[in-house]
C-alpha positions, 0 to 999 in steps of 0.5 A: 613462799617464793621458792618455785619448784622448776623441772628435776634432773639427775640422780638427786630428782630420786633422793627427796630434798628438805626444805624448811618453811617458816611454821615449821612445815618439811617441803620434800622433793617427792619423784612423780612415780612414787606418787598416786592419785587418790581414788577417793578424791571427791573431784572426779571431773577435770577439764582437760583445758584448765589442766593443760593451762595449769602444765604451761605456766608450770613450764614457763614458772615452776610449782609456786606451792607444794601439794600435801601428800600422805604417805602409804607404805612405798608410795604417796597419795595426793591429798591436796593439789591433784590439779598440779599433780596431773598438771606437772606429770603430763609435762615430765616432771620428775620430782614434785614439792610436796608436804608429807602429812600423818593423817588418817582416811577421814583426815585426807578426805575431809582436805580434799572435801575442803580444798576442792569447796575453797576453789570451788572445784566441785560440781554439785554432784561430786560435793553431794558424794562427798558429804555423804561419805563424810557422813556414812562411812566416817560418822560425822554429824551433819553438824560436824561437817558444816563446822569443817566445811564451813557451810550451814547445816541446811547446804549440806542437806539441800545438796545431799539432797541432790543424789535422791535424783535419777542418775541420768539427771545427776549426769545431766547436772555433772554435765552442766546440761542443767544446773544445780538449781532445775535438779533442785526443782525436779526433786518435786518429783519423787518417781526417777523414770519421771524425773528423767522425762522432766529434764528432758523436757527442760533440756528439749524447751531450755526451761529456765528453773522457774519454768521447771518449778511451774512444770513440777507443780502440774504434775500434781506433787501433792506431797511436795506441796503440803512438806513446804507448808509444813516447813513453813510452819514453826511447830514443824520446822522446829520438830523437823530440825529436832529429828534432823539433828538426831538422825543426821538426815532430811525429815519431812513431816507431812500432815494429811489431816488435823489429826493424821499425817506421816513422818519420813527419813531419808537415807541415801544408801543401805549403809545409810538405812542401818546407821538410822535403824541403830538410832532406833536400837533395832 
C-alpha cells in the first residue's frame, strides 16, 4: 500500500474515513482519543529512543501501514502497532489509519504474541508471559502455540522455562543485565535465594555463559546433572515428550537407581497446577 496517513485536521479528523484495500481489508481513520493501549500487550518494555526515531520519520513521511485495532464498546484497542500508536500520539496526531478487526481475547493476543515474535520485539521474559497465558487462561496446547507462532515445541518450553527463575534475575535478563543464555544456565539451580546470588556473581565477574554453566555445576546440582542424562537417553526422552504433550509442560524424570527414580510436573501458576490436576481428574 502506498497511501501514507499524514497529520489530521478539522471536524472530519472525528468522523472516521474508509479506505478500501485490494483484499477487501477497511482502513478507517480512527481519532487518537477513542484509541487505548492494550493492557495485555505482551510487550511491556519500549525504548523510549526507538520510539522518538519512529514519531520523526512519521513527522517527515506519515503512517505507511495502518495498525489493527478491535473495537470494545466506545473505544478501540490496539491489537497490532502500539509502537506507532505510542509513536504518533507523542507527535499530535489526531487521527490514525487503522483496521477494525472482529476478534475474541485469545484472538488479539495471539496477533500481538505473533507481531511482537516476527519483529522480534520481545525479550525473553515478556514472550515467556505470553506463551504462559496463551496456555493457562486460553487452553492452548503447547502443540498449538508452536503451529501459530511458528517455533518448535521444545523454544517454547525452554523459554517458558525461564519464569521458574527469581524474579530479580528475570529483571536482570529484562534488563539485558544478563542474557537469555546465563538465565538458562542459572535454571540449574533450583533455590531463588540462590539463584540471585549466582547472577550476582556472574554480573560482579562478567561471566560469559560457559563460565556460569562451570559455576552451576560447582554448586553440586545433582539432580541437574542426572535429568540431562535422562534426556539423553531414548526410552526417557521418548516417555518424557509422551507426558509433555498430554500435560501441556516440562517433565522431568530423574532416576535414583535401576529401580527407583522421580517423575516431576512443572506448573508455573496455581491456575496452572489445577489445569494439570484435572488431567488427573482429581
Amino acid at each position: 500500500m502506498s497511501k501514507k496517513f499524514g497529520l489530521g485536521k478539522g471536524l472530519g479528523a472525528l468522523i472516521p474515513e474508509e479506505e478500501i484495500l485490494e483484499d477487501g481489508s477497511t482502513i478507517l481513520k480512527i481519532p487518537m482519543n477513542l484509541i487505548k493501549a492494550n493492557k495485555d500487550q505482551p510487550r511491556k518494555s519500549f525504548d523510549p529512543e526507538k520510539i522518538s526515531e519512529l514519531a520523526q520519520s512519521i513527522k517527515e513521511h506519515g503512517i505507511i501501514q495502518p495498525i489493527i485495532l478491535k473495537k470494545e464498546d466506545d473505544i478501540y484497542i490496539v491489537v497490532a502497532g502500539e509502537r506507532r500508536f505510542r509513536a504518533a500520539r507523542s507527535i499530535g496526531l489526531i487521527e490514525m489509519p487503522a483496521i477494525v478487526m472482529n476478534i475474541n481475547n485469545k484472538e488479539v493476543l495471539e496477533i500481538s504474541l505473533i507481531e511482537n515474535i516476527q519483529r522480534e520485539d520481545l525479550n525473553p521474559i515478556e514472550e515467556a508471559i505470553a506463551y504462559r497465558k496463551l496456555l493457562v487462561d486460553f487452553d492452548l496446547t503447547q502443540e498449538e502455540i508452536s503451529k501459530k507462532v511458528s517455533k518448535s515445541r521444545t523454544a517454547i518450553t525452554n523459554c517458558m522455562r525461564l519464569l521458574n527463575l527469581d524474579e530479580r534475575v528475570q529483571d536482570y535478563i529484562i534488563d539485558e543485565v544478563i542474557s537469555e543464555g546465563h538465565g538458562r544456565a542459572i535454571l540449574g539451580i533450583s533455590d531463588n535465594q540462590l539463584q540471585y546470588q549466582i547472577a550476582q556473581m556472574v554480573i560482579d565477574d562478567s561471566l560469559n555463559v560457559r563460565e556460569t554453566e562451570k559455576l552451576v555445576k560447582n554448586f553440586g546440582n545433582i539432580k541437574k546433572e542426572k535429568a540431562v542424562r535422562n534426556e539423553n537417553n531414548i526410552y526417557y526422552k521418548d516417555i518424557m515428550n509422551k507426558l509433555e504433550n498430554r500435560f501441556g509442560t516440562k517433565v522431568l524424570i530423574n532416576s535414583k537407581s535401576k529401580n527407583k527414580g522421580k517423575i516431576e510436573i512443572e506448573y508455573y501458576s496455581e491456575e496452572d497446577f489445577e489445569r494439570i490436576l484435572e488431567v488427573f481428574n482429581i
